[in-house]
N, CA and C atoms as an extended XYZ file, in Angstrom:
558
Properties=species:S:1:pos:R:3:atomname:S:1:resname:S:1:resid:I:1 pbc="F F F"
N       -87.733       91.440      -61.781 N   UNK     1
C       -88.892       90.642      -61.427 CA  UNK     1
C       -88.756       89.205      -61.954 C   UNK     1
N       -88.200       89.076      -63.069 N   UNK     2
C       -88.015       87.646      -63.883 CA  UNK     2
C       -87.313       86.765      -63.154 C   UNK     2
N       -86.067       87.668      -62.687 N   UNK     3
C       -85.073       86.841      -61.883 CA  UNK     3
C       -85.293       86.556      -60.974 C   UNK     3
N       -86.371       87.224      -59.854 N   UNK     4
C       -86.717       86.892      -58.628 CA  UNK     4
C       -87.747       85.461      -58.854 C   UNK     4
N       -87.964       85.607      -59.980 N   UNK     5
C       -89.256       84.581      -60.149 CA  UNK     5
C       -88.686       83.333      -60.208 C   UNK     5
N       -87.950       82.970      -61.134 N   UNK     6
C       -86.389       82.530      -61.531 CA  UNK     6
C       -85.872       81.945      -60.648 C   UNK     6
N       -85.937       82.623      -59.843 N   UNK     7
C       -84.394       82.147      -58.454 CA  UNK     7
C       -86.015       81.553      -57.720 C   UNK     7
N       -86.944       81.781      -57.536 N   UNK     8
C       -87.952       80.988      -56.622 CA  UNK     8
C       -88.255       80.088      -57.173 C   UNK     8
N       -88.253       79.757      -58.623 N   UNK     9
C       -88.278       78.293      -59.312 CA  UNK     9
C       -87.922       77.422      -59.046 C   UNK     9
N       -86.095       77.832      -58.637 N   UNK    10
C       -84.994       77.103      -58.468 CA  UNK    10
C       -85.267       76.487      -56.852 C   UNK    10
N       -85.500       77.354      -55.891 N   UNK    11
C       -86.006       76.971      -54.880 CA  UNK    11
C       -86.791       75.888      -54.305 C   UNK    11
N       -87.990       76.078      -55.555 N   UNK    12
C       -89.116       75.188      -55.125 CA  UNK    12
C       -88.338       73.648      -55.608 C   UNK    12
N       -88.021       74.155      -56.852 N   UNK    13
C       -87.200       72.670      -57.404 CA  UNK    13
C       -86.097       72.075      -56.034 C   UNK    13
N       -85.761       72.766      -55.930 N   UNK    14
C       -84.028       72.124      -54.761 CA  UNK    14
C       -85.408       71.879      -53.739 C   UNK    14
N       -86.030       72.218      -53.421 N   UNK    15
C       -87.308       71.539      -52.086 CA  UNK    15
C       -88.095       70.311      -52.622 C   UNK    15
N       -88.591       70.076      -53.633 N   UNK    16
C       -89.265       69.153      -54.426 CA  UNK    16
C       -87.878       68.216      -54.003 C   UNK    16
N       -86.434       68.426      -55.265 N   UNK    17
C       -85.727       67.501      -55.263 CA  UNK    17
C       -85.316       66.897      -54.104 C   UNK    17
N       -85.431       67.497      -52.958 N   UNK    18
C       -84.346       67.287      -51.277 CA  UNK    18
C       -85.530       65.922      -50.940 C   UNK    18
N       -87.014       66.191      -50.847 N   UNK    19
C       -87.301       65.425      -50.629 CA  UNK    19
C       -87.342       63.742      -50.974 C   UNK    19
N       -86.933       63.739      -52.697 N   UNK    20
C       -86.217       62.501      -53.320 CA  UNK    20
C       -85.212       61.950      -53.295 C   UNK    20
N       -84.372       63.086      -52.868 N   UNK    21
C       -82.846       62.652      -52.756 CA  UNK    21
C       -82.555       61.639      -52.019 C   UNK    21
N       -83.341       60.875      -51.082 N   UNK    22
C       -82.712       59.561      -50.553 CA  UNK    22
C       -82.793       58.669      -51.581 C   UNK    22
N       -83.726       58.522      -52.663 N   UNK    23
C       -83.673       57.535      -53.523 CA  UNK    23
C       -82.092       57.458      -54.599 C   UNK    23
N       -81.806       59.196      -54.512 N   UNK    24
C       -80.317       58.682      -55.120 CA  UNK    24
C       -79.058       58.036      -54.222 C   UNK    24
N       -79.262       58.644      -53.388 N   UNK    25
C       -78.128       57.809      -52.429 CA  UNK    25
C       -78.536       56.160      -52.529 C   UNK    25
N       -79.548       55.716      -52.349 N   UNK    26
C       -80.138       54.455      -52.104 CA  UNK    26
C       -79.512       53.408      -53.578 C   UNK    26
N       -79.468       54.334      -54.638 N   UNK    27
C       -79.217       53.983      -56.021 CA  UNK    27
C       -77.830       54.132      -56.032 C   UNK    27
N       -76.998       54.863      -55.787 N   UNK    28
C       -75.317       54.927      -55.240 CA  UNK    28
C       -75.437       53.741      -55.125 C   UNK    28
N       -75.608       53.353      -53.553 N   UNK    29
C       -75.435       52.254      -53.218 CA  UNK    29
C       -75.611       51.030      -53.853 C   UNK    29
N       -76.036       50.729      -54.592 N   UNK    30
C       -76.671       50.090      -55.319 CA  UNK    30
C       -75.719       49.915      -56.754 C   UNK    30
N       -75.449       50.899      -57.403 N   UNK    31
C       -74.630       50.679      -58.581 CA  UNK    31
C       -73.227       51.814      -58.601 C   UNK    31
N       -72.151       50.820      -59.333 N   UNK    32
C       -70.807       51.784      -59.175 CA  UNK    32
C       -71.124       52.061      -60.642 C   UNK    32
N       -70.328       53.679      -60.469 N   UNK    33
C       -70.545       54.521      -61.538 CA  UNK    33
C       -68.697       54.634      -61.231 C   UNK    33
N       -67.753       54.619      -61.917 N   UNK    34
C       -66.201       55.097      -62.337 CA  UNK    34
C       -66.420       56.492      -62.220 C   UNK    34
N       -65.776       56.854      -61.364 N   UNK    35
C       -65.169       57.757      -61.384 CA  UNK    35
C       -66.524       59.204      -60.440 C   UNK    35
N       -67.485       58.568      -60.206 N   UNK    36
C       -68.391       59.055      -59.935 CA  UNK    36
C       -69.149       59.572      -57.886 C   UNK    36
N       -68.457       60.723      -57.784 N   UNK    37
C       -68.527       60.998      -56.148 CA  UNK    37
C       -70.019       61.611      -55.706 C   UNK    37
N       -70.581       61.905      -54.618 N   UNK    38
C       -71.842       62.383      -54.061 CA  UNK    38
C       -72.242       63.318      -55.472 C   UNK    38
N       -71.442       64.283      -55.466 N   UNK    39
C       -72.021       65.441      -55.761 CA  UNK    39
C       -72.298       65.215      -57.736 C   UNK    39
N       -71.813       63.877      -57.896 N   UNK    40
C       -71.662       64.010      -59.520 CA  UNK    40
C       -73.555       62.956      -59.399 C   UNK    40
N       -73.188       62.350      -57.955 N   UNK    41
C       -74.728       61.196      -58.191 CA  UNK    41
C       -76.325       62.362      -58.042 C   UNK    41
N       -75.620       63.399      -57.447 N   UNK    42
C       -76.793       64.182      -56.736 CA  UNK    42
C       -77.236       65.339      -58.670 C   UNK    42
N       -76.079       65.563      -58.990 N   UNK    43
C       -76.005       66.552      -60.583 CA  UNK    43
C       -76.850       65.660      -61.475 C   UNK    43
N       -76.920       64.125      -61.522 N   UNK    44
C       -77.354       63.478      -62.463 CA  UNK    44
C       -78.961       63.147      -61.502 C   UNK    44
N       -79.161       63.171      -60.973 N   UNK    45
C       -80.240       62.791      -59.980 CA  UNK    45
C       -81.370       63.958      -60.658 C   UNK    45
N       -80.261       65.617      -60.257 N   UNK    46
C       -81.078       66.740      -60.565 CA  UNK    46
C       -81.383       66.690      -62.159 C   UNK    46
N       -80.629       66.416      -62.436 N   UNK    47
C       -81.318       66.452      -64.192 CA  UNK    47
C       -82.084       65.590      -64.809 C   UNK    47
N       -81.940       64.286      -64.151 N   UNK    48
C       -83.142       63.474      -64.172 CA  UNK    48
C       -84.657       64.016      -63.555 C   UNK    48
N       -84.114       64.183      -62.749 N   UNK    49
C       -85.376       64.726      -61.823 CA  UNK    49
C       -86.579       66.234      -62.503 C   UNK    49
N       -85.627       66.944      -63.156 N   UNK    50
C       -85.872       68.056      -63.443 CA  UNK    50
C       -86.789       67.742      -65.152 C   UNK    50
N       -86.143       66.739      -65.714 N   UNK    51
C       -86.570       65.835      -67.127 CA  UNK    51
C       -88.117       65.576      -66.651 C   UNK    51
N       -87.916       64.604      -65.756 N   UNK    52
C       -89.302       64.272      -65.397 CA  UNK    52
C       -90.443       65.358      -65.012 C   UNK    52
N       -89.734       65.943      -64.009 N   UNK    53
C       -91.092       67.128      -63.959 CA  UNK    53
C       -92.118       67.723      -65.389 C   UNK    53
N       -91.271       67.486      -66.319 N   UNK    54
C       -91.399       67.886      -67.573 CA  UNK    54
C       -92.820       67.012      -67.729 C   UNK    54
N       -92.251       65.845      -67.853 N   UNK    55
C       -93.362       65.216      -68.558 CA  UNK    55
C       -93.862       63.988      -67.548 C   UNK    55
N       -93.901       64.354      -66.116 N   UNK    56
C       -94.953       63.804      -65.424 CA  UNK    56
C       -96.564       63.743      -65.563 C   UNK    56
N       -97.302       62.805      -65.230 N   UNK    57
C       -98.663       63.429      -65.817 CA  UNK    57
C       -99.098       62.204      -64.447 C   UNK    57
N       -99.751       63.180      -63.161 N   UNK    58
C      -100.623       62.098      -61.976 CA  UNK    58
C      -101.523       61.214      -62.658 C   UNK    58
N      -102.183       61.762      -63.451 N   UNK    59
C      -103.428       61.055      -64.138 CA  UNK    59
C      -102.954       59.225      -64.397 C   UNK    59
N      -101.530       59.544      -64.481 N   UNK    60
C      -101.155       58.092      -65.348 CA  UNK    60
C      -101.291       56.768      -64.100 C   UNK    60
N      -100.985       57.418      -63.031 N   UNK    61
C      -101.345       56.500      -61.626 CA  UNK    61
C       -99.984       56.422      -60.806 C   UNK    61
N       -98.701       56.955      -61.611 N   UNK    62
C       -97.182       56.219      -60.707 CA  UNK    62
C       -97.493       57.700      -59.892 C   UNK    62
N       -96.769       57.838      -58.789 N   UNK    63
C       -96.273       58.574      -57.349 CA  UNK    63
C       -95.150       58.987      -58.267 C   UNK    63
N       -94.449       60.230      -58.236 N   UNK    64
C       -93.532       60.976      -57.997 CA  UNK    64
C       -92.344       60.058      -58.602 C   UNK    64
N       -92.446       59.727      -56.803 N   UNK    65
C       -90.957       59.032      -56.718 CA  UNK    65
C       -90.690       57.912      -56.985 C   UNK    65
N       -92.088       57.053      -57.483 N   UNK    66
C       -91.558       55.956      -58.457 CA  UNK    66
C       -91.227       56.395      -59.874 C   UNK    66
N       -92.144       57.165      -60.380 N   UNK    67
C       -91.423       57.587      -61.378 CA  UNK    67
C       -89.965       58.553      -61.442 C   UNK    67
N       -89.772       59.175      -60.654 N   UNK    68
C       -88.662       59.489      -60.702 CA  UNK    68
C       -87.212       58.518      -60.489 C   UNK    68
N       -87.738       57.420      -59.369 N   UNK    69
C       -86.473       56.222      -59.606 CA  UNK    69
C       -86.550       55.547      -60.609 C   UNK    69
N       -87.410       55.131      -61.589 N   UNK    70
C       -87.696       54.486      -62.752 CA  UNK    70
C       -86.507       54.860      -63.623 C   UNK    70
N       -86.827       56.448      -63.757 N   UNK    71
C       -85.868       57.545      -64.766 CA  UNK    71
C       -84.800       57.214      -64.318 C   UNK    71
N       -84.534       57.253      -63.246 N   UNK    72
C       -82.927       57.113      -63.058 CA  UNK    72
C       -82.175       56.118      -63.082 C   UNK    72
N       -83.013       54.933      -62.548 N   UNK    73
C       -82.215       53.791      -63.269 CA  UNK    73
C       -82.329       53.314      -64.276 C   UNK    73
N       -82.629       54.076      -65.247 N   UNK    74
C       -82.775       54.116      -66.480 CA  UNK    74
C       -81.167       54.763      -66.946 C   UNK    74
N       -81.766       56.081      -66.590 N   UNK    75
C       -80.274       56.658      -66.608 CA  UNK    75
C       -78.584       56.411      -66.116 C   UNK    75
N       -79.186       55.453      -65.068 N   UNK    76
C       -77.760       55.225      -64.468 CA  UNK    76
C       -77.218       53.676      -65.640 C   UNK    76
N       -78.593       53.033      -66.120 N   UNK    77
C       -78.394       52.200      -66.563 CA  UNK    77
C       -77.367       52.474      -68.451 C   UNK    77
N       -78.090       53.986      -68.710 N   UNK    78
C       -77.290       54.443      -69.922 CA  UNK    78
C       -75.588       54.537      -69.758 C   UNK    78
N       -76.039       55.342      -68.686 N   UNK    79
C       -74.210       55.887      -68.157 CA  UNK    79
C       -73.451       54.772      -67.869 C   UNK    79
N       -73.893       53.355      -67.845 N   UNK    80
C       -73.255       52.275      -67.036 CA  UNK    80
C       -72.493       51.782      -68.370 C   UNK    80
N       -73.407       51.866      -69.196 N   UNK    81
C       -73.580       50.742      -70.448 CA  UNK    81
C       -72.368       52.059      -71.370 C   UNK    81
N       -72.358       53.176      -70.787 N   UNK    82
C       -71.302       54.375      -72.104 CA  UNK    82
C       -70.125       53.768      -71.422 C   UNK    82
N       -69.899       53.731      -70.003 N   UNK    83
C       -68.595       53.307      -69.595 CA  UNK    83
C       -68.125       51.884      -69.786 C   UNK    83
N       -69.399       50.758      -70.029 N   UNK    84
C       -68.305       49.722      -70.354 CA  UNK    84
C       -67.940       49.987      -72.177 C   UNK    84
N       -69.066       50.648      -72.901 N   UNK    85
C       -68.365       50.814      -74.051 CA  UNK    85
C       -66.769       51.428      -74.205 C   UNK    85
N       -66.827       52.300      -73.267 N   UNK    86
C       -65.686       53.385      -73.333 CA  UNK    86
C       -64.183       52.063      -72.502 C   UNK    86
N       -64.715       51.003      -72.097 N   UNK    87
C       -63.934       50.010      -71.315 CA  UNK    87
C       -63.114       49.322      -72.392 C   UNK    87
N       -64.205       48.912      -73.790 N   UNK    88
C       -64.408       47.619      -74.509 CA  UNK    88
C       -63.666       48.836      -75.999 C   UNK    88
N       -63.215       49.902      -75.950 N   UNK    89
C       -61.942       50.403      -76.486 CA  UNK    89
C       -60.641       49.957      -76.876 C   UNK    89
N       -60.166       49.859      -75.052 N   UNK    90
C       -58.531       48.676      -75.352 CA  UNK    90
C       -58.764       47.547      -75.738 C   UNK    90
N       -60.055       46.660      -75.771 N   UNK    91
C       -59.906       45.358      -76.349 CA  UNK    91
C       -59.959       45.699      -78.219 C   UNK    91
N       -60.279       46.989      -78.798 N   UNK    92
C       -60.225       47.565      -79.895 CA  UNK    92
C       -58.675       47.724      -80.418 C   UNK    92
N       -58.058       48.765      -79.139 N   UNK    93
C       -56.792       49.059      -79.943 CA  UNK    93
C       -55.959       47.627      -79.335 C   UNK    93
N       -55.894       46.589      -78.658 N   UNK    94
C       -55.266       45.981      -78.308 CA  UNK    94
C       -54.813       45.013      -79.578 C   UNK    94
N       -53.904       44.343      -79.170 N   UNK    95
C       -53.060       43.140      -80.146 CA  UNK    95
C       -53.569       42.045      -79.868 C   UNK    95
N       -54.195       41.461      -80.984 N   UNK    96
C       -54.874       39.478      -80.894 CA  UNK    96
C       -54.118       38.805      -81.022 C   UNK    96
N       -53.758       37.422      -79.698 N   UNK    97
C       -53.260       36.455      -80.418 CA  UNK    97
C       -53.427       35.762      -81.683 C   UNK    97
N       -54.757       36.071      -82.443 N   UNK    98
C       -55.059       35.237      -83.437 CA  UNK    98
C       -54.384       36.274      -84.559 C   UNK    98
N       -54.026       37.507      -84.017 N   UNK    99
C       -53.182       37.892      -85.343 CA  UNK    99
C       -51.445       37.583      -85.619 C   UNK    99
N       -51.074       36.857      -84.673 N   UNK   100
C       -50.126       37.016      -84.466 CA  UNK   100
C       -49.360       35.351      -85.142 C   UNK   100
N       -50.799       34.551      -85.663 N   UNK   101
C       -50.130       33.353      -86.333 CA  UNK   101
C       -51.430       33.112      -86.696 C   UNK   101
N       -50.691       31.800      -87.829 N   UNK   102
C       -52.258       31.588      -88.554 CA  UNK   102
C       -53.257       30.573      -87.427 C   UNK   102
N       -54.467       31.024      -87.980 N   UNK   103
C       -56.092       30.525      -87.237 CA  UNK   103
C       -56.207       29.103      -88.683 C   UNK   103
N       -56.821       28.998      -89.617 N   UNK   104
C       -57.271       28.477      -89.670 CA  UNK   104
C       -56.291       27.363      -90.866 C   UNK   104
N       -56.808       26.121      -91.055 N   UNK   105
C       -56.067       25.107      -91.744 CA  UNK   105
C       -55.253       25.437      -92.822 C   UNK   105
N       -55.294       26.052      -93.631 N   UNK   106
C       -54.806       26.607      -95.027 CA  UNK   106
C       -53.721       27.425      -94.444 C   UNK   106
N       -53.842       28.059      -93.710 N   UNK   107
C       -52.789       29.001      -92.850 CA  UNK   107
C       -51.394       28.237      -92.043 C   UNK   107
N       -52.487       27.523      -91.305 N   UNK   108
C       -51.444       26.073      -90.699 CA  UNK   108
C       -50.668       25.710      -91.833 C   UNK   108
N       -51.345       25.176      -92.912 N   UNK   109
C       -50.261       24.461      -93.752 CA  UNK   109
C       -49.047       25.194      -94.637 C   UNK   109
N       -49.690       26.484      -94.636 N   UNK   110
C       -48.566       27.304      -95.357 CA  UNK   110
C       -47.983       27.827      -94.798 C   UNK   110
N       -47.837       27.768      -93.193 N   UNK   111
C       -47.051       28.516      -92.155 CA  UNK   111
C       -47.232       30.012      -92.252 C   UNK   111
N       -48.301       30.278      -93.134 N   UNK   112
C       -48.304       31.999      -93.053 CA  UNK   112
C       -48.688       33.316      -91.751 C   UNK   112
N       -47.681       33.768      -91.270 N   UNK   113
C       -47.957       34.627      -90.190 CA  UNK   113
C       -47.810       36.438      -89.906 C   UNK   113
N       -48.601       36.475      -89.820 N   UNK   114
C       -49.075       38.059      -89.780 CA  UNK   114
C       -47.992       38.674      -89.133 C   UNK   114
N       -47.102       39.718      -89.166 N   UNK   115
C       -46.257       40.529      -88.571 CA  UNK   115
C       -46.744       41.380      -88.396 C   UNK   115
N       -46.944       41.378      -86.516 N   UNK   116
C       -47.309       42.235      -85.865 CA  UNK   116
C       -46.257       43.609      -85.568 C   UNK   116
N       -47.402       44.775      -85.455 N   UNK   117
C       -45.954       46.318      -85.236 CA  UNK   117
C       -44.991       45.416      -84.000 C   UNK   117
N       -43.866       45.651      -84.191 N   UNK   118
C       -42.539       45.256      -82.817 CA  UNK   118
C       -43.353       45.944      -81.951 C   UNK   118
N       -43.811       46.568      -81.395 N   UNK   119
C       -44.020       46.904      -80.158 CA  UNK   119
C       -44.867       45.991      -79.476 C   UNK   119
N       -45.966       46.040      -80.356 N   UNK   120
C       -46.983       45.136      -80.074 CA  UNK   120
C       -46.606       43.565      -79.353 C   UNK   120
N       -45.580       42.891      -80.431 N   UNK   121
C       -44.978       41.899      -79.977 CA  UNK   121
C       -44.232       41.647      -78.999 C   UNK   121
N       -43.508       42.907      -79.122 N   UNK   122
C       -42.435       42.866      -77.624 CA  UNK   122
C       -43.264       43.010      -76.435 C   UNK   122
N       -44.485       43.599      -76.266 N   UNK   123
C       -45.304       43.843      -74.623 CA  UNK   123
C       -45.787       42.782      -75.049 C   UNK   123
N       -46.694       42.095      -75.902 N   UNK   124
C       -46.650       40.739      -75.430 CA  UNK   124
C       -45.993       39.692      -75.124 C   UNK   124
N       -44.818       39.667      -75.456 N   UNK   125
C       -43.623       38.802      -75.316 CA  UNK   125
C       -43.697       38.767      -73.753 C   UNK   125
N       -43.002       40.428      -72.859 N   UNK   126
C       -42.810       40.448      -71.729 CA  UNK   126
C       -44.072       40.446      -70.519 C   UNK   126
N       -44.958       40.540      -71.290 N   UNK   127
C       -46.378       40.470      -70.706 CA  UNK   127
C       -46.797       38.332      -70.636 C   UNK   127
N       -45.997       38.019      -71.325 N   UNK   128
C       -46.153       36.517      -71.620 CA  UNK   128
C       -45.747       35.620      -70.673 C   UNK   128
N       -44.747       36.202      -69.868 N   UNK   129
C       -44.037       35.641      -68.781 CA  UNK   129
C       -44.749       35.483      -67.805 C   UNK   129
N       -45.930       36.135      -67.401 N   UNK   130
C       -46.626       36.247      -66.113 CA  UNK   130
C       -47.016       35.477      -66.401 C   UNK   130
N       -48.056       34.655      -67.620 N   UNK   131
C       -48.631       33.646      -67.312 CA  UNK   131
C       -48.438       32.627      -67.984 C   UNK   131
N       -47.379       31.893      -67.753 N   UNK   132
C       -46.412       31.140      -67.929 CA  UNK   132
C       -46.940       29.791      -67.050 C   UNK   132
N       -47.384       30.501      -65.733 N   UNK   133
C       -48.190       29.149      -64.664 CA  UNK   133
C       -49.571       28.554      -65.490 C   UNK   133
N       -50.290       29.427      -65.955 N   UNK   134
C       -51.482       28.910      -66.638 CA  UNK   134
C       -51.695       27.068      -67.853 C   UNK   134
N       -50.226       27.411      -68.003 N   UNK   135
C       -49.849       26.325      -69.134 CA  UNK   135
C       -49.505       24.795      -68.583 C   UNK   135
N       -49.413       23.808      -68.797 N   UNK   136
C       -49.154       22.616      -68.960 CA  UNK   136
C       -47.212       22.870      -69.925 C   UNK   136
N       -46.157       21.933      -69.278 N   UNK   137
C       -44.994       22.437      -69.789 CA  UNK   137
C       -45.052       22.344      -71.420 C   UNK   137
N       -45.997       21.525      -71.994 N   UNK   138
C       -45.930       21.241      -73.490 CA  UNK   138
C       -46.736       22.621      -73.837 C   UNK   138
N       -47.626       23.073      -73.474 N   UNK   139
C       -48.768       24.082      -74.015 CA  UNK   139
C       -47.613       25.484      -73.846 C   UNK   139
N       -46.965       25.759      -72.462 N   UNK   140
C       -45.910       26.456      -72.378 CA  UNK   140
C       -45.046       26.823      -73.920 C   UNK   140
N       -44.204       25.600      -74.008 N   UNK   141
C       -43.000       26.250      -75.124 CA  UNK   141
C       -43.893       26.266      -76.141 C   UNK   141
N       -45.204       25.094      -76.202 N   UNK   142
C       -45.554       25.566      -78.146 CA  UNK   142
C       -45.943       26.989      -78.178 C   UNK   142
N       -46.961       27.882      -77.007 N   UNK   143
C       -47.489       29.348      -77.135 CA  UNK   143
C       -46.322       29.600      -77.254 C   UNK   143
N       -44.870       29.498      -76.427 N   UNK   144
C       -43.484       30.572      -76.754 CA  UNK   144
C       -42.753       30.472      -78.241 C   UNK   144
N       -43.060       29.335      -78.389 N   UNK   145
C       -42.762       29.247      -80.335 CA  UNK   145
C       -43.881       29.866      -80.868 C   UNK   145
N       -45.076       29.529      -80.749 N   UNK   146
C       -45.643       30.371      -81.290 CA  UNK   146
C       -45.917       32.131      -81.605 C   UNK   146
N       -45.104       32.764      -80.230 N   UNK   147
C       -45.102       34.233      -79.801 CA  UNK   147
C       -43.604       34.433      -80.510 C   UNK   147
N       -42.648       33.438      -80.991 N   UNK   148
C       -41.456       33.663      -81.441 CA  UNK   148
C       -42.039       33.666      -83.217 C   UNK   148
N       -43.260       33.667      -83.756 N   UNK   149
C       -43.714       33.535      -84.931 CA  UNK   149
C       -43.400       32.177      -85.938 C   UNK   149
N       -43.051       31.233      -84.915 N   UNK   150
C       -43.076       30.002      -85.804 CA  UNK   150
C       -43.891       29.480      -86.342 C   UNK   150
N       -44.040       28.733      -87.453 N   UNK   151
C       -45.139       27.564      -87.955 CA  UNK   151
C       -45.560       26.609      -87.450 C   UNK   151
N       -46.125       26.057      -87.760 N   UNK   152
C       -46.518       24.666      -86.913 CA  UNK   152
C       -45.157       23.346      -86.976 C   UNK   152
N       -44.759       23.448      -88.299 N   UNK   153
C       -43.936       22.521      -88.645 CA  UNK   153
C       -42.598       22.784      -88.212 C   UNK   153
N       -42.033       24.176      -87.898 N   UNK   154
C       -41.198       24.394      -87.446 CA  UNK   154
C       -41.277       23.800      -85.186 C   UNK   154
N       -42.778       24.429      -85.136 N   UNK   155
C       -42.517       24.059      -83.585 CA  UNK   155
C       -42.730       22.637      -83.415 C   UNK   155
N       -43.321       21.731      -84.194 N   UNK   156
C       -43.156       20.460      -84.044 CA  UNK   156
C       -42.122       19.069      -84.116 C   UNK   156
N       -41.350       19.863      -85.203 N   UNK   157
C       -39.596       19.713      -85.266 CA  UNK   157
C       -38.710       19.575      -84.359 C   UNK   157
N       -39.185       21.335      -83.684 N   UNK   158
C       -38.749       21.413      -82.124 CA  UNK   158
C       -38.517       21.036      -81.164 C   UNK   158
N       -39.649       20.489      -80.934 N   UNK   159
C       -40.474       19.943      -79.869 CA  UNK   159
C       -40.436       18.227      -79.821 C   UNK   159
N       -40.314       17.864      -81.368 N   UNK   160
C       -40.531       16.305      -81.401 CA  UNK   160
C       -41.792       15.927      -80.996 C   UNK   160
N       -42.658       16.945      -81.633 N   UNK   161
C       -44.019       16.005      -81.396 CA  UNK   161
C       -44.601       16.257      -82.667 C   UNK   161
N       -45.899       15.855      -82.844 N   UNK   162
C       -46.425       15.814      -84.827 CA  UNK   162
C       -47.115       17.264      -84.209 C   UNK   162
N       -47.576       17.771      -85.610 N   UNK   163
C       -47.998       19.325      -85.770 CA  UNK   163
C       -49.513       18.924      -85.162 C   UNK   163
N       -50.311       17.675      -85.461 N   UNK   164
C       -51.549       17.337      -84.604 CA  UNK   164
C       -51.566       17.948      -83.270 C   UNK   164
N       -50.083       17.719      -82.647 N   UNK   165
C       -50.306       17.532      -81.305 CA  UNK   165
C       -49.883       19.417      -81.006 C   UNK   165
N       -48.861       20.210      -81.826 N   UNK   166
C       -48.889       21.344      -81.736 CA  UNK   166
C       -50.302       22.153      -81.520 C   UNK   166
N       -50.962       22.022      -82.588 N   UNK   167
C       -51.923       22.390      -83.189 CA  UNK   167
C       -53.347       22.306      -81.616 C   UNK   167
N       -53.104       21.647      -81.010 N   UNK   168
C       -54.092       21.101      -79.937 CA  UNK   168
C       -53.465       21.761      -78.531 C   UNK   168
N       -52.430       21.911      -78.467 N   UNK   169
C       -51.879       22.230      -77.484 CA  UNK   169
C       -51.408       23.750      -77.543 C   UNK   169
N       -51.449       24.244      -78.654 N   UNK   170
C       -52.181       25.929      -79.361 CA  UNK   170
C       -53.613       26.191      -78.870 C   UNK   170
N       -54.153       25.220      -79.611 N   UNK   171
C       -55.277       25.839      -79.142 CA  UNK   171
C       -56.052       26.024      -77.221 C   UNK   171
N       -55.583       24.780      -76.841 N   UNK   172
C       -55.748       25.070      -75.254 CA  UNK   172
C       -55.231       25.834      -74.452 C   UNK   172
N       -53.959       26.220      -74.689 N   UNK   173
C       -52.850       27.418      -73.997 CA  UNK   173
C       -53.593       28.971      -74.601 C   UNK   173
N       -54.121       29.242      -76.206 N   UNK   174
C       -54.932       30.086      -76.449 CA  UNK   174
C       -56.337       30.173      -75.295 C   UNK   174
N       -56.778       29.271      -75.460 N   UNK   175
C       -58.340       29.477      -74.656 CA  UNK   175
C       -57.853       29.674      -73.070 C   UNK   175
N       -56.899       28.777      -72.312 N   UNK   176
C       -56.621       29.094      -70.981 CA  UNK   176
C       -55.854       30.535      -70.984 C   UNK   176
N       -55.269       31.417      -71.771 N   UNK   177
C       -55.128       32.565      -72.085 CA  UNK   177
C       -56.395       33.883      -72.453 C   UNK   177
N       -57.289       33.336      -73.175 N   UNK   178
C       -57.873       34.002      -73.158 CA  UNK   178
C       -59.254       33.856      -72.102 C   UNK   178
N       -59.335       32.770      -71.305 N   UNK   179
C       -60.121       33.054      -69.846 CA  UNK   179
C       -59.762       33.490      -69.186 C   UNK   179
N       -58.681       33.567      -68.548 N   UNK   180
C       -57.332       33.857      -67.376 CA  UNK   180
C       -57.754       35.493      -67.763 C   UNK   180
N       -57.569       35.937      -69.200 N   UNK   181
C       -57.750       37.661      -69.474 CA  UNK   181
C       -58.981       37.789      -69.581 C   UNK   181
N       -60.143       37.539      -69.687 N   UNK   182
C       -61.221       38.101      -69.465 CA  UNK   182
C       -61.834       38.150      -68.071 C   UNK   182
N       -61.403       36.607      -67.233 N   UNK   183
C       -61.862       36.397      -66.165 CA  UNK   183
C       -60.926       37.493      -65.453 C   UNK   183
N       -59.902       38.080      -65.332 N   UNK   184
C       -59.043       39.146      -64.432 CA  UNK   184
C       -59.254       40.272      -65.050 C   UNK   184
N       -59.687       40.744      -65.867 N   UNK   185
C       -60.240       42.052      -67.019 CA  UNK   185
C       -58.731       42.714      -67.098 C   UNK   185
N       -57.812       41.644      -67.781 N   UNK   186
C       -56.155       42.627      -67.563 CA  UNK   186
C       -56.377       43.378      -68.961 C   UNK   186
């Protein structure tokens, strides 16, 4: 008897929900979910949907199905916000240019530079080549002295220009590096 009761619960619910269900498709459309097909938008729809029944109350004045799209883009808005966390990971385990030579004046002057794991260095090394166009030819070799772990005084030697002009032409090849990678999300 429980189960028959049970299984007609389920019923009334899948009839309640069918009639909302255009608002999830409508919300599909509307926002990309990774990795996310009909039947995963329709599973999260139902459990939203099923939440709310809970603690709907007419008295309060919303319809149904505004409150029920409310919930969900609520929800879709959680799930959106776990996947760019779960995105903003590799920028965690990834390798910083700023570790890879000194940032600030005291550092400059003592040429002191962080040794990055070899691996790390080597995919950036060969990863370095692609954007090679981004640079101005001076901003070019100082980032490649700089990815070779030189000092300032060493790449200015180099180069035949004063460490002023290193130092400036670091920092712009850094920033056109690091727009170029955020603006392409590589």
């Amino acid at each position: 008897m429980a189960q028959s009761q049970s299984f007609r619960q389920q019923e009334e619910f899948l009839q309640l929900f069918n009639r909302y269900k255009p608002i999830v498709f409508k919300l599909q459309k509307k926002y990309r979910l990774n990795n996310f097909d009909n039947d995963d938008w329709l599973q999260e729809g139902q459990i939203v949907f099923y939440k709310i029944l809970t603690c709907y109350d007419v008295e309060k004045g919303a319809t149904l199905g505004h409150f029920f799209k409310l919930a969900f883009v609520n929800h879709i808005n959680s799930l959106l916000r776990k996947q760019t966390a779960l995105k903003r990971k590799a920028d965690v385990l990834s390798c910083s240019l700023e570790k890879l030579a000194p940032v600030d004046e005291a550092n400059y002057r003592k040429g002191m530079n962080y040794q990055p794991h070899i691996l790390e260095n080597m995919i950036l090394k060969e990863n370095f080549q692609k954007y090679q166009t981004l640079f101005s030819e001076r901003e070019g070799a100082v980032m490649s002295c700089y990815l070779l772990q030189m000092d300032l005084a060493e790449i200015a030697q180099l180069l035949h220009i004063s460490e002023n002009q290193v130092r400036n032409a670091l920092d712009r090849g850094k920033k056109k590096l690091t727009d170029h990678l955020v603006e392409n999300r590589e």
